[in-house]
N, C-alpha and C positions, 0 to 999 in steps of 0.2 A: 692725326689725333694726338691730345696732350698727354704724355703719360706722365701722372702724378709720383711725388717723390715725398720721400717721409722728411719728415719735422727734423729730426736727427739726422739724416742724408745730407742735407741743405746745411744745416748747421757747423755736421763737419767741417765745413770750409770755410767758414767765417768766426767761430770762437779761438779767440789768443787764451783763454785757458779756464776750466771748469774747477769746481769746488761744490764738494758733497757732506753735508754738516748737519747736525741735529741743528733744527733752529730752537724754538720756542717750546720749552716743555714746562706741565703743569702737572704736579704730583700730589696726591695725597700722602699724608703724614696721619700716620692712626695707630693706636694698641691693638692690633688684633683681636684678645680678649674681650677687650670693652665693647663691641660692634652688634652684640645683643644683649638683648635684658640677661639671661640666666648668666653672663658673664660681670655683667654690672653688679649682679645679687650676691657673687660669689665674690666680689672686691670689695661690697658693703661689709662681708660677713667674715671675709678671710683677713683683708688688708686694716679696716676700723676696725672689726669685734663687735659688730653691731648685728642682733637677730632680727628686725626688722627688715620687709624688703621695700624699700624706700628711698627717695632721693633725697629726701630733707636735709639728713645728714653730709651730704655732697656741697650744700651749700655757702659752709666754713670754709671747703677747698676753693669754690669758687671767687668768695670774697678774699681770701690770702693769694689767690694769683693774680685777680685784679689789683690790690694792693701792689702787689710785686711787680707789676707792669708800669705803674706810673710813680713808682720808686725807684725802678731801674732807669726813669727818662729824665726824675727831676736831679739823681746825685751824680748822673754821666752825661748832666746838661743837653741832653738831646731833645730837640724841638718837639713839640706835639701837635698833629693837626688832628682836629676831629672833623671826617669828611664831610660836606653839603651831598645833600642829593642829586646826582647826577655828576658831581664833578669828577672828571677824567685823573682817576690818581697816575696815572703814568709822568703827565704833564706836572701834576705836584714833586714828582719823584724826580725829573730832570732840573727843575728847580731847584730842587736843595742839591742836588748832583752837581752841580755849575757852580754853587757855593764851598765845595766841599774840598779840602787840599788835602786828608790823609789818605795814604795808601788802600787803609781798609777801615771800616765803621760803621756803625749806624747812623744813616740819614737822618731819620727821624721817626716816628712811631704816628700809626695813625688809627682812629678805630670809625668804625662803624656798624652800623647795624640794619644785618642782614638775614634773611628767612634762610635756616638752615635744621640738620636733622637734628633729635637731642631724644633726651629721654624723662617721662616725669611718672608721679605717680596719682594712679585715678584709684579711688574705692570701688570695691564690688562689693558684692554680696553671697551668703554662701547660701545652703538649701535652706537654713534656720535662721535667715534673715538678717543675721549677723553678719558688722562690714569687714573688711581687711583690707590693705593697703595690696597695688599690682600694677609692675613698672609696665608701662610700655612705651613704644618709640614713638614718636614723633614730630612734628615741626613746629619753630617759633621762630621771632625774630630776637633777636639777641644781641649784643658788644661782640665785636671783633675787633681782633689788635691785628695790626700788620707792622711787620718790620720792615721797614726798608733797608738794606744794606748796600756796602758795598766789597765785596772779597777782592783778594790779592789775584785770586787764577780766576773767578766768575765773573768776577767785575759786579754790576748793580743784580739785584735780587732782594723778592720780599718772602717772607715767612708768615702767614698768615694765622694764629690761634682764633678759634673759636673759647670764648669766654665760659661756656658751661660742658660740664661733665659729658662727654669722657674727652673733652677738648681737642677735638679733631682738629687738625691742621691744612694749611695748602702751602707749597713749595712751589715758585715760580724763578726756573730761570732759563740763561740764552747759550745755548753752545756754540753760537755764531763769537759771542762773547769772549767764553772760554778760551777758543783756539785763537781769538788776539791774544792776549795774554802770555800764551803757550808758547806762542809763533812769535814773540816780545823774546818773551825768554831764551829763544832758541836764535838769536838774531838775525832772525829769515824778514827781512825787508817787505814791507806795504804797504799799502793805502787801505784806512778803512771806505765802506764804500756800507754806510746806515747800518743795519745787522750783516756784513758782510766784507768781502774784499775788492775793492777799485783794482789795484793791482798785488802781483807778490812777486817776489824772486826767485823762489821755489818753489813752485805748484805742487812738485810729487812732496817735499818735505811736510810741505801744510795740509795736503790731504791726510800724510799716514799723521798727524798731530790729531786733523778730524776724527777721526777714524779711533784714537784711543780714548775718545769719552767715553766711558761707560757707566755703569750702577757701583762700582769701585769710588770712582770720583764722585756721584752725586751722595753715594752714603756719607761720604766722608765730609765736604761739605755742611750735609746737616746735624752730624753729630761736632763739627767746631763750633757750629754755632747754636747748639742747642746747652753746648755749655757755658756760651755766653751770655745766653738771652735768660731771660726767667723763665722757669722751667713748670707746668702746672702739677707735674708729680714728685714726691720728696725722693731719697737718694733709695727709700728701704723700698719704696715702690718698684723702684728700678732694677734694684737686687732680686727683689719677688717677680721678673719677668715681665712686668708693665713697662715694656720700650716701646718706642715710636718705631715704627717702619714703614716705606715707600711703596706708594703704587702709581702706575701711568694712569691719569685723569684723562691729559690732552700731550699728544705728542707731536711736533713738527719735523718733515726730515726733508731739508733743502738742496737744489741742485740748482747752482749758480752758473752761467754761462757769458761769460764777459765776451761780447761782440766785438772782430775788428773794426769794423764802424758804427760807431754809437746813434751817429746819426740818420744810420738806416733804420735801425733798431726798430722803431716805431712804425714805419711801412710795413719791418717784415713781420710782427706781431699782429699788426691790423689786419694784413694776407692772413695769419695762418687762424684768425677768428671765423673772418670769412669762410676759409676754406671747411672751415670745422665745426659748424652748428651744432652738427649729428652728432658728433663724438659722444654724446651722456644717452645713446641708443643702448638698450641691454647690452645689442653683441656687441657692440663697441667696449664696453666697462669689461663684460667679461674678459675679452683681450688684456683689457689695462690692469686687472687684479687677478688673473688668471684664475679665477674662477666661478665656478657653473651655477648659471642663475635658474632659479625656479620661479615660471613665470605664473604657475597655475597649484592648484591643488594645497593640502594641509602642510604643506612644506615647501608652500613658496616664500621666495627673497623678499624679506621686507625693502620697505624703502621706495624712494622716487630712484627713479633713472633719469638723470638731466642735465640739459647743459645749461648755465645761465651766462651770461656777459651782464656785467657791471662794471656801471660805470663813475667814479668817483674822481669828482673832479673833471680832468682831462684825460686821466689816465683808467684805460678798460682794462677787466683784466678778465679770463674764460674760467667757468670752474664747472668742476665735474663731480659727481655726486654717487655715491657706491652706498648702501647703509647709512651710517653714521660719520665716514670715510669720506673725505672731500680733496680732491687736487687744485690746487690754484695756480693760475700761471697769468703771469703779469708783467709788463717793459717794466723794470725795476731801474730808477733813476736816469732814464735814458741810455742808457748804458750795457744792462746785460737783459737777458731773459733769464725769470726765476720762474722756477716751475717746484712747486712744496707740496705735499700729499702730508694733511693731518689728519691723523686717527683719533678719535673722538672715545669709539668704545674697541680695545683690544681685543672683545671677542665675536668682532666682526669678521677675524679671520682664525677664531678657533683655540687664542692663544691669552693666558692668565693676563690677570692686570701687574702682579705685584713686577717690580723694577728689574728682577732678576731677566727678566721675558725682554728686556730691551735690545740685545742684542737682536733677536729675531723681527722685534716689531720694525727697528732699522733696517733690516733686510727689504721687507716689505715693501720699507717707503720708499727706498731708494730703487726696487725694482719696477714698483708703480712710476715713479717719476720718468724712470728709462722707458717704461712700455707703453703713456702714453705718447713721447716723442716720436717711437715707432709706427705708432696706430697712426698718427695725425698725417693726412698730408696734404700736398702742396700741389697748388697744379705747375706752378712756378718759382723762381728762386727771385723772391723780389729787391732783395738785395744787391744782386747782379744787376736786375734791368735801373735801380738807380742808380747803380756808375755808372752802367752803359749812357743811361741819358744824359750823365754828368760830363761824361766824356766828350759828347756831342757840342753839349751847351755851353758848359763851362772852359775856362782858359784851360789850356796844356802847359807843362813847363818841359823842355825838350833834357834828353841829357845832360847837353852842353851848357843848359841854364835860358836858353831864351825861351822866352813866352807867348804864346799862340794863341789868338784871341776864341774864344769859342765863337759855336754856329748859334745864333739864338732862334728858336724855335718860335714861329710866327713873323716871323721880322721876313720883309717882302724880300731883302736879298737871299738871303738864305734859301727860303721856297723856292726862286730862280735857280740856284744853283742844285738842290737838290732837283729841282726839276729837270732841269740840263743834265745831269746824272743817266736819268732815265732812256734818253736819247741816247747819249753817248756810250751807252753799254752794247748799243748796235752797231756801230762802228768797229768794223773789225781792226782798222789800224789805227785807233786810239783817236785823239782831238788833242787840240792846239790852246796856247793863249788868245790865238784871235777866233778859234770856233768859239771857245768859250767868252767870250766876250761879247762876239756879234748874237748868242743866242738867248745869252741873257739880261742884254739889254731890250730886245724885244719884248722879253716876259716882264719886264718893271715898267716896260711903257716908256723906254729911254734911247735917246740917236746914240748909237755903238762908238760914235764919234766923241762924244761926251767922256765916256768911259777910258783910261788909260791903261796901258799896260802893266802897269806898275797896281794898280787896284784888282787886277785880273791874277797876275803873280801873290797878290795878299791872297785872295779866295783860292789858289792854289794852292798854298803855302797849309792852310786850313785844314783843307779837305784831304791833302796829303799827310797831315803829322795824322790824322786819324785812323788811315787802311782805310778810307772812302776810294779813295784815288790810289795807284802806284805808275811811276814814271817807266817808260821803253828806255833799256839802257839804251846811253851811245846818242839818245834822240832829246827832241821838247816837244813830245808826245806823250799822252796819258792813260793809261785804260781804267775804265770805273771796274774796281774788285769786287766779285759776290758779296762782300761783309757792304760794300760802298751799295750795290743794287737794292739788296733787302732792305737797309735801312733807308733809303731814299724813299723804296715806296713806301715803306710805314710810314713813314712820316708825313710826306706828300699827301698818303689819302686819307690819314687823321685830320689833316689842315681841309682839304680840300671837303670831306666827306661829313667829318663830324662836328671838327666848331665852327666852320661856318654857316653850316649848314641848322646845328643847336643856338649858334649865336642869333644866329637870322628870325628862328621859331618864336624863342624866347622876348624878342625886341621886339614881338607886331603886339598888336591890342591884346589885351586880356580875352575880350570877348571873340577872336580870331579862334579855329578850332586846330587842331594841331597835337600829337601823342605829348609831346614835351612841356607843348604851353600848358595842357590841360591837366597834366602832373603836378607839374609847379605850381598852378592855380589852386587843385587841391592839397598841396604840400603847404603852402602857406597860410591857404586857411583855418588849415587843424592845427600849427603854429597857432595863428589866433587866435581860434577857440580856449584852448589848450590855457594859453597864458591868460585870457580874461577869465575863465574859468580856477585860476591860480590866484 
């Protein structure tokens, strides 16, 4: 029986070094105050001196911070784009980013217009029919400015203002980023590798670098650049308590795992999909978030339980689904397995939005990322069985430098000799160049006469640099080793059993009946369908 091994078991032995980072974080920038009407009524009446409770009067601030926006891009020459629908501003942001030589700056400014929340004012009526003005909240679509930047410790990031009252913000930036910068500065040697690290020279130094981003750093941050950019409230406002402050919108917490072969990587990803459909089961997730899901009753767990595979491009990637709570794990550039858990809403596990709560919301993610590695597993380590195969197939190079041609898998000698294998493991006093020769030449269909010694010594030479074969000291005699048996017959009755046997099905008529043919008949049909229906 196979006994399955966890995602993390397997991995131990083949990651050259891990990194654990916030990646991707999206925060709200808001006055506290402002977030309801009776506090909007109280900034008409406190901050103007206006007894009206109305917006009207807000709409002077509105026009002076517009103003202020495309005064701040025309006299500090910064480009303007005003977005198209639909267009990918990421992609506009790398553009002027590849253009851009200073240290730090504004890229460029871009607006657009976007349905977001705001507040206005409708009439009512009282019992004697008489109207009065009565804010309430609501939604419109409206100008949004985004800044692009770029910081000295953050690297790229944008700032986003909403253009009307009480001008709610969005903060968007990369801690994967950050801790380059950080790890620049501290001259810890690496390769970037997209939002991440290819390699480093000090793992333990660049994690405890990971590890010091916090709400310290991100306030700080937005308070440099809030005194650069135009700002939508005046200085006395600010003195009156009407500050900006931070809360987690979208939070990313990444754990990166750089594999010693890259080019397994994608096997063993593809394995651990396979292996892992179930995983988005209740008890599954519960395991992965530790905690107790209500499947029934006035207090049950909102939410899907699921697992999906997506696939974009070439590249699949598995994701898991908890609430609002999503883990992804995906072959990240061929190269490592990334496995990210982003928190959508922080009180999916109980815990405030505003920035202070970060250190605990990292907890989380970083424990989710470890628990599903545990939960996940494997019936096998597929990384192992492709060297093992490579080992087979492919050349050797021996200590001393010379090179050993591999076995090639299908190739008629080869099958002889693993065939010969088979035999020869009964043989209690081993076999010879000439057993070996005379036995497999019969199996190629060849006079043993044909065959020399000296080609017989090559398939020795083979099967020995691999532990197929080990020689009787003192003799030129061979015994085929356990590792030599097992893998003979695999192999042998893969050849034997199944592609010839598949090959054979496959090659007769369509209309021949057959398990395989008749898969593939309808395998390709719904292909067909599929695409003329496309």
């Amino acid at each position: 029986m196979t006994v399955a091994r966890s995602v993390g078991d397997v991995l131990a032995e083949h990651v050259q070094f891990e990194v654990e980072c916030i990646d991707r974080m999206y925060l709200n920038v808001y006055v506290p105050h402002l977030q309801f009407a009776a506090g909007l009524l109280g900034y008409v009446q406190r901050q103007l001196g206006l007894p009206v409770a109305s917006t009207a009067p807000l709409a002077k601030i509105t026009e002076a911070f517009s103003a202020a926006v495309h005064r701040f891009a025309k006299v500090n020459r910064v480009p303007w784009v005003n977005f198209a629908k639909g267009q990918r501003k990421d992609d506009v942001m790398h553009e002027h980013l590849g253009q851009f030589a200073a240290q730090e700056g504004v890229l460029f400014v871009g607006r657009a217009q976007e349905k977001t929340n705001l507040f206005r004012t409708e009439k009512r009526r009282d019992t004697h029919g008489d109207s009065y003005p009565w804010i309430v909240k609501t939604t419109g679509v409206v100008n949004q400015f985004y800044f692009y930047c770029l910081d000295a410790d953050f690297g790229p990031f944008f700032l986003k203002f909403c253009s009307y009252f009480p001008y709610n913000a969005k903060l968007c930036i990369n801690g994967n980023e950050w801790a380059k910068r950080q790890a620049a500065k501290a001259e810890i040697g690496f390769e970037p590798l997209d939002n991440g690290f290819a390699t480093v020279s000090d793992p333990v130094a660049l994690q405890a670098i990971c590890d010091g981003l916090g709400p310290d750093q991100i306030d700080a941050l937005l308070r440099k650049w809030l005194a650069r950019l135009p700002h939508p409230f005046s200085a006395e406002d600010r003195a009156a308590g009407y500050r900006y402050e931070l809360s987690v919108l979208q939070a990313e917490f990444s754990l990166t795992q750089m594999l010693d072969k890259p080019l397994s990587g994608r096997v063993f990803f593809e394995q651990v999909i396979r292996d892992n459909l179930d995983i988005g089961r209740p008890d599954q997730v519960s395991l992965i978030f530790d905690r107790r899901l209500m499947r029934r009753g006035p207090r049950a767990t909102p939410g899907r339980f699921r697992t999906r595979v997506i696939t974009s491009g070439v590249t699949p990637s598995l994701h898991v689904d908890y609430k609002h709570t999503t883990i992804k794990q995906y072959h990240k550039e061929g190269k490592a397995l990334r496995t990210e858990t982003t928190i959508n809403d922080t009180r999916d596990f109980g815990i405030g939005k505003r920035l202070t709560n970060l250190p605990a919301l990292r907890e989380i993610g970083y424990t989710a990322n470890r628990r599903l590695l545990g939960v996940q597993q494997l019936s096998h380590d597929p990384i192992a069985g492709t060297d093992a195969l490579a080992t087979i197939t492919e050349a050797v190079t021996t200590p001393t430098g010379a090179r050993i041609p591999g076995l090639r898998f299908a190739d008629q000698r080869t099958h002889a000799l693993l065939s010969a294998l088979l035999i020869f493991r009964c043989h209690l006093h081993g076999f010879t160049n000439k057993d070996l020769r005379t036995y497999t030449a019969e199996l190629r269909g060849l006079d043993p006469s044909t065959v020399t010694a000296g080609q017989i010594t090559y398939d020795l030479r083979r099967l020995k640099t691999r532990a197929l074969i080990t020689r009787i000291e003192g003799t030129h005699r061979y015994l085929v080793t356990d590792h030599g048996l097992d893998t003979a017959k695999f192999l042998t009755c893969v050849q034997d059993h199944v592609l010839r046997c598949g090959l054979a099905e496959l090659a007769c008529a369509p209309t021949d009946s057959g398990v395989l043919r008749s898969a593939a008949t309808a395998y390709r049909k719904a292909m067909e369908n599929l695409t003329t229906a496309a």
